[in-house]
DSSP file (Angstrom, degrees, kcal/mol; ACC not computed):
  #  RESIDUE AA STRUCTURE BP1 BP2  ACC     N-H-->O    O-->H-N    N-H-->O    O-->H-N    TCO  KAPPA ALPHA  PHI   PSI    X-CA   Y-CA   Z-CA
    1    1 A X              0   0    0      0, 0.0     2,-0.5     0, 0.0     0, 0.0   0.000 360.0 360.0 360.0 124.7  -43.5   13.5    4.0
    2    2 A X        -     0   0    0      2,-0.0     2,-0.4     0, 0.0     0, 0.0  -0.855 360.0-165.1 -67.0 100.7  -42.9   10.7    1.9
    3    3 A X        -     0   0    0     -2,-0.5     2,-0.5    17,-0.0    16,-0.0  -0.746  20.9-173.2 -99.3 137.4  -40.3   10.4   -1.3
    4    4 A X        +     0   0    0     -2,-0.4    16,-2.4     2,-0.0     2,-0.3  -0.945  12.7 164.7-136.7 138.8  -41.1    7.6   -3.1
    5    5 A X  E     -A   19   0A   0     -2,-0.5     2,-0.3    14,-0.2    14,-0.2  -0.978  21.0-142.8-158.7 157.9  -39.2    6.0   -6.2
    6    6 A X  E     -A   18   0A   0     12,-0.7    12,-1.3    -2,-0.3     2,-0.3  -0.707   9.0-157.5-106.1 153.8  -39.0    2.5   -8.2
    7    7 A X  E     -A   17   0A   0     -2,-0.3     2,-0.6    10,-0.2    10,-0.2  -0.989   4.8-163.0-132.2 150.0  -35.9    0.7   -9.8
    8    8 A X  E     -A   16   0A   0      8,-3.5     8,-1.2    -2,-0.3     2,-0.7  -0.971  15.2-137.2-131.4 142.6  -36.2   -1.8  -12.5
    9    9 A X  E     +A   15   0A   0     -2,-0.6     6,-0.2     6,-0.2     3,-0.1  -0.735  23.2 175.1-100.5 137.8  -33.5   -4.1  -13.3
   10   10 A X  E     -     0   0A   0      4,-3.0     2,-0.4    -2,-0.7    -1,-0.1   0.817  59.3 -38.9-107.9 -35.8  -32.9   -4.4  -17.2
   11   11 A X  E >  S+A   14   0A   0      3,-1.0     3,-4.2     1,-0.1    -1,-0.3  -0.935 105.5   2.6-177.3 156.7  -29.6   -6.8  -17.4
   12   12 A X  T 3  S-     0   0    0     -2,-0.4    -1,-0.1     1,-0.3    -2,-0.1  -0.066 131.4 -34.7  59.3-135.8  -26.3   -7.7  -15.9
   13   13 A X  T 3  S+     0   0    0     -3,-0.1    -1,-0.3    -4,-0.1     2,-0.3   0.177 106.2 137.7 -91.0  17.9  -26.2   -5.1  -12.8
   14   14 A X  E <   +A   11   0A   0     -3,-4.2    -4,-3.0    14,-0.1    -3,-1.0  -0.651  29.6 177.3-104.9 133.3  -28.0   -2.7  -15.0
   15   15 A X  E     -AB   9  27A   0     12,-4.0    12,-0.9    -2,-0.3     2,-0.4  -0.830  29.0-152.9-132.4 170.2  -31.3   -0.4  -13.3
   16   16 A X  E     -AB   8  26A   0     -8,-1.2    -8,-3.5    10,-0.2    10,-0.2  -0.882  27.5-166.3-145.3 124.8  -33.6    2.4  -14.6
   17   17 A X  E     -AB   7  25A   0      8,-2.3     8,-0.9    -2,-0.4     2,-0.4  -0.539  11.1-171.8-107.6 158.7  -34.6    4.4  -10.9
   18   18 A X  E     -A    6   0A   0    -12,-1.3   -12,-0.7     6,-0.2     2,-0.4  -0.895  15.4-128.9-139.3 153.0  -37.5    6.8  -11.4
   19   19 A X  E >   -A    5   0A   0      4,-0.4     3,-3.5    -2,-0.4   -14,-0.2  -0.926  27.2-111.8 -91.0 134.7  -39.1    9.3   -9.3
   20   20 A X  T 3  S+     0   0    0    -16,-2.4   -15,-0.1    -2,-0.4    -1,-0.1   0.846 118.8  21.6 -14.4 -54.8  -42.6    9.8   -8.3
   21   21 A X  T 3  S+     0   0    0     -3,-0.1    -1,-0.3     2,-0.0     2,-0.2   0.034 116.5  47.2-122.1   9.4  -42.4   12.9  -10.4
   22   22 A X  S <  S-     0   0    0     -3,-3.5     2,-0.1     1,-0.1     0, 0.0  -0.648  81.1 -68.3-140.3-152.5  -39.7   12.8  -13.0
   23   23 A X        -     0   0    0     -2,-0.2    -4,-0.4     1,-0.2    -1,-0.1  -0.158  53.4 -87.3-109.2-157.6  -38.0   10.8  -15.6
   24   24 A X        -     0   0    0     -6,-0.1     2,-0.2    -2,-0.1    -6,-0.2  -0.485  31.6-160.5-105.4-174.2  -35.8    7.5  -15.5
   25   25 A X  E     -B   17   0A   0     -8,-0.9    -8,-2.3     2,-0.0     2,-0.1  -0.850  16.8-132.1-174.9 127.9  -32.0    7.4  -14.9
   26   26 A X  E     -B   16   0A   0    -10,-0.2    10,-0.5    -2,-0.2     2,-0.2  -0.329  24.9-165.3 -99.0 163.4  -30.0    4.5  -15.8
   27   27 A X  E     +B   15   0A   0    -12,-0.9   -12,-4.0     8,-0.2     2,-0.3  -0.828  12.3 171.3-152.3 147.6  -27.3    3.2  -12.9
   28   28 A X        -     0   0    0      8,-1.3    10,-0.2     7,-0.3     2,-0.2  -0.849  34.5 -98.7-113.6 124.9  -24.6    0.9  -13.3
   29   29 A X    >>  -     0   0    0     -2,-0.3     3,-2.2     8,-0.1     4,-1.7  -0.616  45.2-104.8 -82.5 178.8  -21.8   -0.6  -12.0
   30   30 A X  T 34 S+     0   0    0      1,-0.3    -1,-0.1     2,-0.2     6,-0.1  -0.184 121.4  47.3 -88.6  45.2  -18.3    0.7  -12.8
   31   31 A X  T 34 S+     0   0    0     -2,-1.7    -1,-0.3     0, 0.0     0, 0.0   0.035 109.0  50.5-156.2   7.0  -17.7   -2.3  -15.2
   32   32 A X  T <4 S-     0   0    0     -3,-2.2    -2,-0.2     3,-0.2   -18,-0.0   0.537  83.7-168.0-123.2 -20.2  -21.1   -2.2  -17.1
   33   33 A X     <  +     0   0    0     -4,-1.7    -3,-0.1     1,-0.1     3,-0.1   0.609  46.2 122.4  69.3  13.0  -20.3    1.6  -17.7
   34   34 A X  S    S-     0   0    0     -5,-0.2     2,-0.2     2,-0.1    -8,-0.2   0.498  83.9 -16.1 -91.1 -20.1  -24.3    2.5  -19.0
   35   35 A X  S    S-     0   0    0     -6,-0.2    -7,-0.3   -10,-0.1    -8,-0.2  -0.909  97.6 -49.2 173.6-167.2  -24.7    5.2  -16.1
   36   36 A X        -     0   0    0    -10,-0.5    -8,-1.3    -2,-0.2     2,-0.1  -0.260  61.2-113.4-100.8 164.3  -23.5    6.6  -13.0
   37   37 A X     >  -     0   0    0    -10,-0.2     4,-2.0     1,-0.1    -8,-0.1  -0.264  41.1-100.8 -83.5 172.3  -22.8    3.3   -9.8
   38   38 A X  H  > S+     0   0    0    -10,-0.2     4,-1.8     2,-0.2    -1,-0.1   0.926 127.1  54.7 -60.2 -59.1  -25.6    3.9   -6.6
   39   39 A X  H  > S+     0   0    0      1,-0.2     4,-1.6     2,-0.2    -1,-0.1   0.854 104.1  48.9 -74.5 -16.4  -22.4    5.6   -4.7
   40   40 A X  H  > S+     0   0    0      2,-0.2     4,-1.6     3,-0.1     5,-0.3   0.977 106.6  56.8 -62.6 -56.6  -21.8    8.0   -7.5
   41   41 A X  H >X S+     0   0    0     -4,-2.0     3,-3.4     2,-0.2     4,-0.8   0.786 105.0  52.3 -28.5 -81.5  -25.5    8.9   -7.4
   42   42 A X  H >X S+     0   0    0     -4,-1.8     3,-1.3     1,-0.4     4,-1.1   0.667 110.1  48.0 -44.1 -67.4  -25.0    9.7   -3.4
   43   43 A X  H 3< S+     0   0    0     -4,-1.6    -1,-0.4     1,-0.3    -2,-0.2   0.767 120.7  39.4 -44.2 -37.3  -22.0   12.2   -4.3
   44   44 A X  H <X S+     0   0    0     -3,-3.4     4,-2.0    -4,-1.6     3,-0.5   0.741 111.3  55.4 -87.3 -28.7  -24.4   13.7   -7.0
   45   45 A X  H <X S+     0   0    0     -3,-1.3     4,-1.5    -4,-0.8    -1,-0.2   0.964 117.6  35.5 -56.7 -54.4  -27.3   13.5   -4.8
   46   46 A X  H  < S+     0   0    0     -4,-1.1     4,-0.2     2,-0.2    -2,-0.2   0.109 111.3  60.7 -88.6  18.3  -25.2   15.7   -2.1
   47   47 A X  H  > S+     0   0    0     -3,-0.5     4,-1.7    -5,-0.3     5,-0.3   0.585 115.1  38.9-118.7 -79.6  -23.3   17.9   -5.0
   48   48 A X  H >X S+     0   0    0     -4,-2.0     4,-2.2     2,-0.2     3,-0.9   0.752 107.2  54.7 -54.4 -38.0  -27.1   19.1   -6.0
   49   49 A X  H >X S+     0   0    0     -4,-1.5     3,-1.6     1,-0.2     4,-0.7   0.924 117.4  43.6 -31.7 -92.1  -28.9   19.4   -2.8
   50   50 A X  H 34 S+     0   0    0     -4,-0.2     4,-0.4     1,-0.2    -1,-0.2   0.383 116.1  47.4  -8.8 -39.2  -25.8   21.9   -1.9
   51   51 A X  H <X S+     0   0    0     -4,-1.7     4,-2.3    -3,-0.9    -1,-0.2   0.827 114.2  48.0 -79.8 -62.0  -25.9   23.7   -5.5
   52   52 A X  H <X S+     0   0    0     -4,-2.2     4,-2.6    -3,-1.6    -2,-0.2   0.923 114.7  41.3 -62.9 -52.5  -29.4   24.0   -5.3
   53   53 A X  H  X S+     0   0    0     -4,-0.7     4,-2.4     2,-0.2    -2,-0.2   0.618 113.4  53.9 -46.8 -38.5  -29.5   25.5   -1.7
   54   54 A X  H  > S+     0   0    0     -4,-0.4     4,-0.9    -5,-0.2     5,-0.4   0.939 109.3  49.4 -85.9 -42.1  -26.2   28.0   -2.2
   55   55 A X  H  < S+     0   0    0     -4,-2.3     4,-0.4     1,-0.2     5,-0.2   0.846 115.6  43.2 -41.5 -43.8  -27.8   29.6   -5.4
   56   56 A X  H >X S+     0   0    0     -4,-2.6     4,-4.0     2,-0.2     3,-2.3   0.978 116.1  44.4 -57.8 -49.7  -31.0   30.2   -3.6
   57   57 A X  H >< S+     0   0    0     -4,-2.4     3,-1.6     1,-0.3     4,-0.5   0.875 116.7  46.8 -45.4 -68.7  -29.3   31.4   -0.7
   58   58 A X  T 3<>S+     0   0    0     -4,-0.9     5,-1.3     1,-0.2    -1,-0.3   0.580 110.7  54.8 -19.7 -15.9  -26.7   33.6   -3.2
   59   59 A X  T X45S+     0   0    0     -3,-2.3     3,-5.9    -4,-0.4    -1,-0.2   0.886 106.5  56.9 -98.1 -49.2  -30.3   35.1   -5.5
   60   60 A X  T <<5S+     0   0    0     -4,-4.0    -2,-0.2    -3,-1.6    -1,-0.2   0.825 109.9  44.3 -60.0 -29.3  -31.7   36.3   -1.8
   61   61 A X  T 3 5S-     0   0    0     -4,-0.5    -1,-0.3    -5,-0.2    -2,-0.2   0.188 112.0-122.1-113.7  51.7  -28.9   38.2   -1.4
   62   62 A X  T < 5 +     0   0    0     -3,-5.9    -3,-0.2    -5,-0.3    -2,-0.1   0.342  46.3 167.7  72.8  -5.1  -28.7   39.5   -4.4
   63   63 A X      < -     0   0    0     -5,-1.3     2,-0.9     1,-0.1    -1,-0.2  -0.017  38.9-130.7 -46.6 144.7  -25.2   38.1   -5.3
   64   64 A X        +     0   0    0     32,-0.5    32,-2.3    -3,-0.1    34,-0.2  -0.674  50.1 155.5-104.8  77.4  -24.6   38.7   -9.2
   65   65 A X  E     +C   95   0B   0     -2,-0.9    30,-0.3    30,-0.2     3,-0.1  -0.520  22.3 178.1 -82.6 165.1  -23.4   34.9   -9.8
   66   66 A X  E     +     0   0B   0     28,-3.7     2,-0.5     1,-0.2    29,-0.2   0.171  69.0  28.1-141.7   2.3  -23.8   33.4  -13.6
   67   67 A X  E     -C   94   0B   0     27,-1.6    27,-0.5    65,-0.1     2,-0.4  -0.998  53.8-172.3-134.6 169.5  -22.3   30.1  -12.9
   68   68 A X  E     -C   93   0B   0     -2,-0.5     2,-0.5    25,-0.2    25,-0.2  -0.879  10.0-174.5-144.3 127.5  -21.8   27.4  -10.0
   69   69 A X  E     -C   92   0B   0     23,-2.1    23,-1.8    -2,-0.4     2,-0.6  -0.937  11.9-150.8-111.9 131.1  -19.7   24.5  -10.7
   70   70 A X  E     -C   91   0B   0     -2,-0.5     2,-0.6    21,-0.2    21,-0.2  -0.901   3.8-164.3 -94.8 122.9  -19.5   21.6   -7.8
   71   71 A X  E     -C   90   0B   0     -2,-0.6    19,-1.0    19,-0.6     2,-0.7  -0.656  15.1-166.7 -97.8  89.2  -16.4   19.8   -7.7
   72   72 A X        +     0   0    0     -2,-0.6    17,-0.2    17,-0.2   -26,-0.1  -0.755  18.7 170.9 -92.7  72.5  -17.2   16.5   -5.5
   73   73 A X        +     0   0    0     -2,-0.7    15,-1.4     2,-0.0     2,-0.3  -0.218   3.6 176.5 -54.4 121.5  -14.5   13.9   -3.9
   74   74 A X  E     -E   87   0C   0     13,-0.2     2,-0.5    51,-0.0    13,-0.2  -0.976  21.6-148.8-131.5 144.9  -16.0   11.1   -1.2
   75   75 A X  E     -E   86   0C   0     11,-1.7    10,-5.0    -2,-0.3    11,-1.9  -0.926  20.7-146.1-105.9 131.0  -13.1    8.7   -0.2
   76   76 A X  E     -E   84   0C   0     -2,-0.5     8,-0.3     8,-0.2     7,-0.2  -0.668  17.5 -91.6-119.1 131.6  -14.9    5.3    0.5
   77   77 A X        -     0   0    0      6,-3.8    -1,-0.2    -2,-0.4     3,-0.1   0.106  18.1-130.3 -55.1-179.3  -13.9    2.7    3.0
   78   78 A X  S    S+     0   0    0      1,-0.1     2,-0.4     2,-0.1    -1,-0.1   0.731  89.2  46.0-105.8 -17.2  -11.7   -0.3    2.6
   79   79 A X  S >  S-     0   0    0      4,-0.0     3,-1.7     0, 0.0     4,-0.2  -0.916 100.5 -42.5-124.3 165.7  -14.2   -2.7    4.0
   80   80 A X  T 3  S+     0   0    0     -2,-0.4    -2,-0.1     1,-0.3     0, 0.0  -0.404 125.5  27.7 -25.7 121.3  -18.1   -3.6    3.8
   81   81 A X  T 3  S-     0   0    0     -4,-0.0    -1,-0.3    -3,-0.0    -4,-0.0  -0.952  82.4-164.1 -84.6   1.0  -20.1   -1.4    3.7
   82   82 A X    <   +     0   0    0     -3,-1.7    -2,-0.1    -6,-0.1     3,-0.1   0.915  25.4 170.2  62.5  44.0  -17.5    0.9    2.1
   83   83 A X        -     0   0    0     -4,-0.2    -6,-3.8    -7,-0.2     2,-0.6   0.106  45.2 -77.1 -63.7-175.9  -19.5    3.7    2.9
   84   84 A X  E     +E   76   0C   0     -8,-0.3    -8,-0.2     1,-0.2    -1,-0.1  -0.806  42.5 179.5 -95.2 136.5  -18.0    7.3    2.4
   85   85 A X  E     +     0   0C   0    -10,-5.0    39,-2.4    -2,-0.6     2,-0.2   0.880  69.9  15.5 -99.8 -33.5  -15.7    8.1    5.1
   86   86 A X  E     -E   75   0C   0    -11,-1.9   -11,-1.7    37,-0.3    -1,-0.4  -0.906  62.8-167.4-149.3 146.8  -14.6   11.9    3.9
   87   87 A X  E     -E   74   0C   0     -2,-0.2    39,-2.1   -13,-0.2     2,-0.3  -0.891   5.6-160.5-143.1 132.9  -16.3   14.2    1.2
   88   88 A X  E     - d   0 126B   0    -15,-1.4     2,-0.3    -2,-0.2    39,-0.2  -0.721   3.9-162.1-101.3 164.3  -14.6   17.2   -0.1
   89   89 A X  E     - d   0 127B   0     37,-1.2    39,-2.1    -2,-0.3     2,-0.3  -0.940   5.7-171.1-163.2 103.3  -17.2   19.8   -1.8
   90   90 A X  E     -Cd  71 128B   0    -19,-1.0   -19,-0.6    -2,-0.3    39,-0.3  -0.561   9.9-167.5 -93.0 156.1  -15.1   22.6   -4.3
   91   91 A X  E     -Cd  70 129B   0     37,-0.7    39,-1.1    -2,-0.3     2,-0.7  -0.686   9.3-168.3-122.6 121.4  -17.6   25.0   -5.2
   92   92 A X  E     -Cd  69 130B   0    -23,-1.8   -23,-2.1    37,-0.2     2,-0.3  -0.759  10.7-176.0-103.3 120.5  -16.6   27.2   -7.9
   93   93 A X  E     -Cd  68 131B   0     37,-1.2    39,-1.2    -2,-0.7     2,-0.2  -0.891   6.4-162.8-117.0 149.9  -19.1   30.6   -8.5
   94   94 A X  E     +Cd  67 132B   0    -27,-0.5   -28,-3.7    -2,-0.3   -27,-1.6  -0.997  33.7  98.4-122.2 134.1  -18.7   32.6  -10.8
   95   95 A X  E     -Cd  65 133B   0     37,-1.6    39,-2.7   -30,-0.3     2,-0.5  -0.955  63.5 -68.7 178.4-172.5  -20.2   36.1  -11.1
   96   96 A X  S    S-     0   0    0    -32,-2.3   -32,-0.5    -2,-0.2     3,-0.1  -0.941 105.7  -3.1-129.3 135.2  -19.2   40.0  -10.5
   97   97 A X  S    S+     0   0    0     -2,-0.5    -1,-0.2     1,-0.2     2,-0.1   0.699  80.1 172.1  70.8  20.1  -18.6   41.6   -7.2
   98   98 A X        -     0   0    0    -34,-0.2     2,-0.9    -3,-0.1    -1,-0.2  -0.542  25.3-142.8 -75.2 140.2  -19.5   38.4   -5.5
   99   99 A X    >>  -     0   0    0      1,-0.1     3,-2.3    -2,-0.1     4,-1.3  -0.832   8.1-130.8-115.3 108.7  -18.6   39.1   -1.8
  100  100 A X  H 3> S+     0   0    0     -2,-0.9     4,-2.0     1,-0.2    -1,-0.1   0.553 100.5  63.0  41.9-106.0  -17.0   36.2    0.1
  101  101 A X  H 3> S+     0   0    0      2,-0.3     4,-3.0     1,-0.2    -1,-0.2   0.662  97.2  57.1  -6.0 -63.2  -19.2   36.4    2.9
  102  102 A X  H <> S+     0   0    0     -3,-2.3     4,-1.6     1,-0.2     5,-0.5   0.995 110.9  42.3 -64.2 -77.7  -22.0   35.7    1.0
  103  103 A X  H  X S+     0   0    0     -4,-1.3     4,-2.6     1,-0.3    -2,-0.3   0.752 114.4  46.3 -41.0 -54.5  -20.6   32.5   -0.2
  104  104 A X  H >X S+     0   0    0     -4,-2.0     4,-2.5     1,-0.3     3,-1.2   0.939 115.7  47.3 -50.9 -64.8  -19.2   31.2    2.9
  105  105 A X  H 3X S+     0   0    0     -4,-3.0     4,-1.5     1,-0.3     5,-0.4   0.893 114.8  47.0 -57.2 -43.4  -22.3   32.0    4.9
  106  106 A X  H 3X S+     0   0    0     -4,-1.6     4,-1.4     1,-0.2    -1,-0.3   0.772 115.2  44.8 -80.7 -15.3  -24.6   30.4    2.0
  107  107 A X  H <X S+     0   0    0     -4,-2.6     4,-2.3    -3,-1.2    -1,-0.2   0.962 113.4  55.4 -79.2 -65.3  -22.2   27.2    2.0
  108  108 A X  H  X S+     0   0    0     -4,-2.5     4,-2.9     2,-0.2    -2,-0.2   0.728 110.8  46.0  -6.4 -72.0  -22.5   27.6    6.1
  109  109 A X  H  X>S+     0   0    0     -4,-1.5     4,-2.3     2,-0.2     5,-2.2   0.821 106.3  51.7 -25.5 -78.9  -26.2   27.4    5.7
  110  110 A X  I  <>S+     0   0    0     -4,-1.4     5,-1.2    -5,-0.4     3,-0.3   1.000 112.1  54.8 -55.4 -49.7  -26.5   24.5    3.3
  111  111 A X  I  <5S+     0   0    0     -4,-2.3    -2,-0.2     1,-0.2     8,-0.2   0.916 121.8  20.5 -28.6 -71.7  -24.1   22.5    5.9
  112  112 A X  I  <5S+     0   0    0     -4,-2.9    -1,-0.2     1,-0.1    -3,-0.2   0.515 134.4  15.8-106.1   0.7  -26.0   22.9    8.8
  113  113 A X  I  <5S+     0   0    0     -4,-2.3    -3,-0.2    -3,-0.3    -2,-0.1   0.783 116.9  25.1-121.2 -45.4  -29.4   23.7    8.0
  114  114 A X  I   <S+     0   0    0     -5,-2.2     2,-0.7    -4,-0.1    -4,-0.2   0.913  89.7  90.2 -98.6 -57.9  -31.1   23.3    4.6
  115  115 A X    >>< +     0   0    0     -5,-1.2     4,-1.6    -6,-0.4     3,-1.1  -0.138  40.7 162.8 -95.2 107.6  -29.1   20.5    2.8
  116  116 A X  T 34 S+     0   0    0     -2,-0.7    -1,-0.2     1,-0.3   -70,-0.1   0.612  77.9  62.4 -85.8   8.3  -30.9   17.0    3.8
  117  117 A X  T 34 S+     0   0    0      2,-0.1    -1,-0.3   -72,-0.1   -71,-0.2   0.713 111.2  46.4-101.0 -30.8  -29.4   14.9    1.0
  118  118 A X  T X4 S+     0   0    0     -3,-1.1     3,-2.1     1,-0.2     5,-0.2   0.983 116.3  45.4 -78.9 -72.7  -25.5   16.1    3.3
  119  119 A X  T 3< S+     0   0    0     -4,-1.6    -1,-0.2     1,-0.3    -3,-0.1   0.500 105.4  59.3 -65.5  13.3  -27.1   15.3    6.8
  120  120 A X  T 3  S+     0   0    0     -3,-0.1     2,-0.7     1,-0.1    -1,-0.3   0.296  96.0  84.6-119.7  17.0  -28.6   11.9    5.5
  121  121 A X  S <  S-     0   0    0     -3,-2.1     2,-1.4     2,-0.1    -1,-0.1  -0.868  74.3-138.7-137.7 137.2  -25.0   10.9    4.8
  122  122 A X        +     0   0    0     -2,-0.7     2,-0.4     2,-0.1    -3,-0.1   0.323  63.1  85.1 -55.4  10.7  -22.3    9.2    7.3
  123  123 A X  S    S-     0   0    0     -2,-1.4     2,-1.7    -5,-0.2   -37,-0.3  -0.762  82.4 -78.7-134.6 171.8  -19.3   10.8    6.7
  124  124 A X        -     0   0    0    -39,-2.4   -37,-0.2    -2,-0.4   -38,-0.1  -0.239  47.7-153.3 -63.6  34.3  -16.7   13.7    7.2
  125  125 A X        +     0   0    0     -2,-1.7     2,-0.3   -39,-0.1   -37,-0.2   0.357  16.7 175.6 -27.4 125.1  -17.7   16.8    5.1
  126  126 A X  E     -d   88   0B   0    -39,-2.1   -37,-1.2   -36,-0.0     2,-0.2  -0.892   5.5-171.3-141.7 125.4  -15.6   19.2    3.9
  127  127 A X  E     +d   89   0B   0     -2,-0.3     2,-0.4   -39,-0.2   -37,-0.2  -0.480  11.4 171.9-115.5 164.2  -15.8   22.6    1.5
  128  128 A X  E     -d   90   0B   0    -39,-2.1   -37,-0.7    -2,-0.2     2,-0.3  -0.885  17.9-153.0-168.1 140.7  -13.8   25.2   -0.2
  129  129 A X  E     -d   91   0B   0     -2,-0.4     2,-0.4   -39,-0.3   -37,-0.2  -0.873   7.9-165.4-124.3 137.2  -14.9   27.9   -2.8
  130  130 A X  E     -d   92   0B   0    -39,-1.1   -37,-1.2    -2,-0.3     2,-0.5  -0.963  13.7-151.0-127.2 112.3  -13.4   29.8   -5.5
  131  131 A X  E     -d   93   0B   0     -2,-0.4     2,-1.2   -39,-0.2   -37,-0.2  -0.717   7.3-143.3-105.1 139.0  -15.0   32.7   -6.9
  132  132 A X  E     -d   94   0B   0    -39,-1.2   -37,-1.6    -2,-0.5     2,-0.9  -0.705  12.7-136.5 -94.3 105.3  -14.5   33.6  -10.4
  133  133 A X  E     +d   95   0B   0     -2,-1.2   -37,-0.2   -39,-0.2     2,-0.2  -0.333  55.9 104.2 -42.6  74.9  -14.4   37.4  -11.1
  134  134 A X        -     0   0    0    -39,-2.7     2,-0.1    -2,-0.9    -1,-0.1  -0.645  60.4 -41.1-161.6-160.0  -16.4   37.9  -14.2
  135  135 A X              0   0    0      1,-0.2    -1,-0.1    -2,-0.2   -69,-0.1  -0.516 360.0 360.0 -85.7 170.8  -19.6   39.1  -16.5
  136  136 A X              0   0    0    -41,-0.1    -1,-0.2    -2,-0.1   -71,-0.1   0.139 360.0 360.0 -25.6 360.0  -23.1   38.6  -15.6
């Protein structure tokens, strides 16, 4: 299976990416400030894959979440390519009676099985969850 996308450059370091199948998204570098850099993307790329993947797991089992927040840190090398060497991954659910378990294993689960946007990236993954006690 293929994923296919275009970039167009509009000025200075400035791009509009598309997807086969969606709408554009502006990228930047941290000095033209117009939209998120290419390495922000990645963190955001690997913050949703994850997001998307614990909610599903959490709805199959029935967890009563009503939010998920990602909090997402990648600490970047000091020389070319300056990849990300270490990523911390907060995820904060919120819901009632949400058990633990559930989370860990559905965090567990995106890690090592489901999240491909996490395995397609070079560095030292790490999570921690806080679940927020609350209504529906």
């Amino acid at each position: 299976m293929a994923t296919k996308a275009q970039l167009n450059w509009t000025d200075g370091f400035q791009f509009v990416a598309r997807a086969e199948n969606g709408g554009g998204l502006v990228l930047d570098s941290s000095d033209g400030g117009s939209g998120p850099t290419p390495m922000q993307m990645v963190l955001m790329g690997v913050a949703g894959c994850t997001a998307m993947d614990v909610v599903s797991i959490l709805k199959k089992k029935r967890a009563n979440i009503s939010d998920l927040q990602i909090n997402i840190t990648g600490d970047q090398a000091e020389e070319h390519p300056k990849r990300y060497t270490d990523i911390n991954i907060e995820f904060v659910v919120h819901g009632k009676g949400v058990k633990p378990q559930d989370v860990e294993r559905s965090i567990e689960l995106s890690a090592t099985k489901y999240c491909s946007a996490m395995a397609s990236v070079n560095a030292s993954i790490k999570h921690s969850y806080r679940i927020v006690e609350g209504e529906e």
